[in-house]
C-alpha positions as CSV (number, residue, x, y, z in Angstrom):
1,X,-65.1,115.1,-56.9
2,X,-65.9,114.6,-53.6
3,X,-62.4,114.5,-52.5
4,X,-61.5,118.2,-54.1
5,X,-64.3,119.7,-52.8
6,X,-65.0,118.2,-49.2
7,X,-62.1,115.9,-48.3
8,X,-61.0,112.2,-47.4
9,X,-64.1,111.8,-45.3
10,X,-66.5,113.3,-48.0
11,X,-65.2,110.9,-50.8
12,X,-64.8,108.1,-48.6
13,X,-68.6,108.0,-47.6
14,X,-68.9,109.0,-51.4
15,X,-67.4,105.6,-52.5
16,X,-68.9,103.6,-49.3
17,X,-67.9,102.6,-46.1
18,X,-67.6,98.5,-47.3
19,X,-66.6,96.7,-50.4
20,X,-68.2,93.4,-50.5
21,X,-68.2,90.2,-53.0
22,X,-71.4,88.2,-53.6
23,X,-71.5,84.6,-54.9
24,X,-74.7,83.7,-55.7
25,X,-76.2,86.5,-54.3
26,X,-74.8,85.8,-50.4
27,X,-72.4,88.1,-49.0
28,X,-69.4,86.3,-48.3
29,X,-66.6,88.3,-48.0
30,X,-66.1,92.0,-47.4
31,X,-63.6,94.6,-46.4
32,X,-63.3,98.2,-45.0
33,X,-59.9,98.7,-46.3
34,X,-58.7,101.5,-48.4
35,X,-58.6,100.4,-51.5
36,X,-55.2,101.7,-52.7
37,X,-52.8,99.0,-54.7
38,X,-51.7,95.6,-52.9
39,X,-50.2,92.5,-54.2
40,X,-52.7,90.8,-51.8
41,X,-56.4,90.2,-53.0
42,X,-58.5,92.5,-50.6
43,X,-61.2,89.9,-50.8
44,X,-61.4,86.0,-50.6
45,X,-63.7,83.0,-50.3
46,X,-63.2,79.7,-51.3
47,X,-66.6,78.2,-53.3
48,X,-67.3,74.2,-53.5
49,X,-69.1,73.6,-56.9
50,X,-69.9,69.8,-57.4
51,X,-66.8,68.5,-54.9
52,X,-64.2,71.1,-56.5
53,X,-62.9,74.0,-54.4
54,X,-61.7,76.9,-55.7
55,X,-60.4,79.9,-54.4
56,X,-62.0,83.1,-55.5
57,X,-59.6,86.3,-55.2
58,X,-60.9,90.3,-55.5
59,X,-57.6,92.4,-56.4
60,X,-58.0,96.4,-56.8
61,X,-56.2,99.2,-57.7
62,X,-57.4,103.0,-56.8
63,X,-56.8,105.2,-60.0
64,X,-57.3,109.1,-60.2
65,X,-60.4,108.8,-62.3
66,X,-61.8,105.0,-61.2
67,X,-60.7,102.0,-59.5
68,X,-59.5,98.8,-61.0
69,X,-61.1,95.6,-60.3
70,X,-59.6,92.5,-61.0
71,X,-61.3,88.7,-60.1
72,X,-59.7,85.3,-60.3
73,X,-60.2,82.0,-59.9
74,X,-58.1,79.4,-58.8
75,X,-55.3,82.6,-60.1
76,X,-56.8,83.0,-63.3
77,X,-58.5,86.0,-64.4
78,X,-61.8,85.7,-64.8
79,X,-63.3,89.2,-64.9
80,X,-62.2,93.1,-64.4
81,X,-59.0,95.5,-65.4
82,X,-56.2,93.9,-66.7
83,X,-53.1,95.4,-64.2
């Protein structure tokens, strides 16, 4: 609502200035992009768990009424929107 009533800059500080992804509750990745609609992950760490690496991917999608958030691991879904 932000947006109708104030503007781009209104909603924007609405939503937050930073999207960031935790693992383990330390900050390991973050973005001030737009989130908008990419084929590229806005957000990416790789995490070592007993020897294995994997990569951990953050995909989004703005919508009209919320955004889409998609996770994956080693590029498999884990959690989020299915898009």
């Amino acid at each position: 609502m932000a947006l109708v009533r104030e503007g781009f800059g209104a909603a924007r500080k609405a939503l937050g200035d930073e999207t960031e992804l935790y693992v383990d509750g330390k900050l390991v990745a973050s973005t001030t992009d737009l989130i908008l609609f990419s084929e590229q992950a806005i957000l990416r760490t790789c995490i070592d768990e007993s020897g294995n690496k994997h990569e951990v991917e953050v995909f989004a999608k703005a919508g009209w009424l919320r955004n889409l958030i998609k996770v994956c691991i080693d590029s498999r879904k884990v959690a989020g929107d299915d898009f």
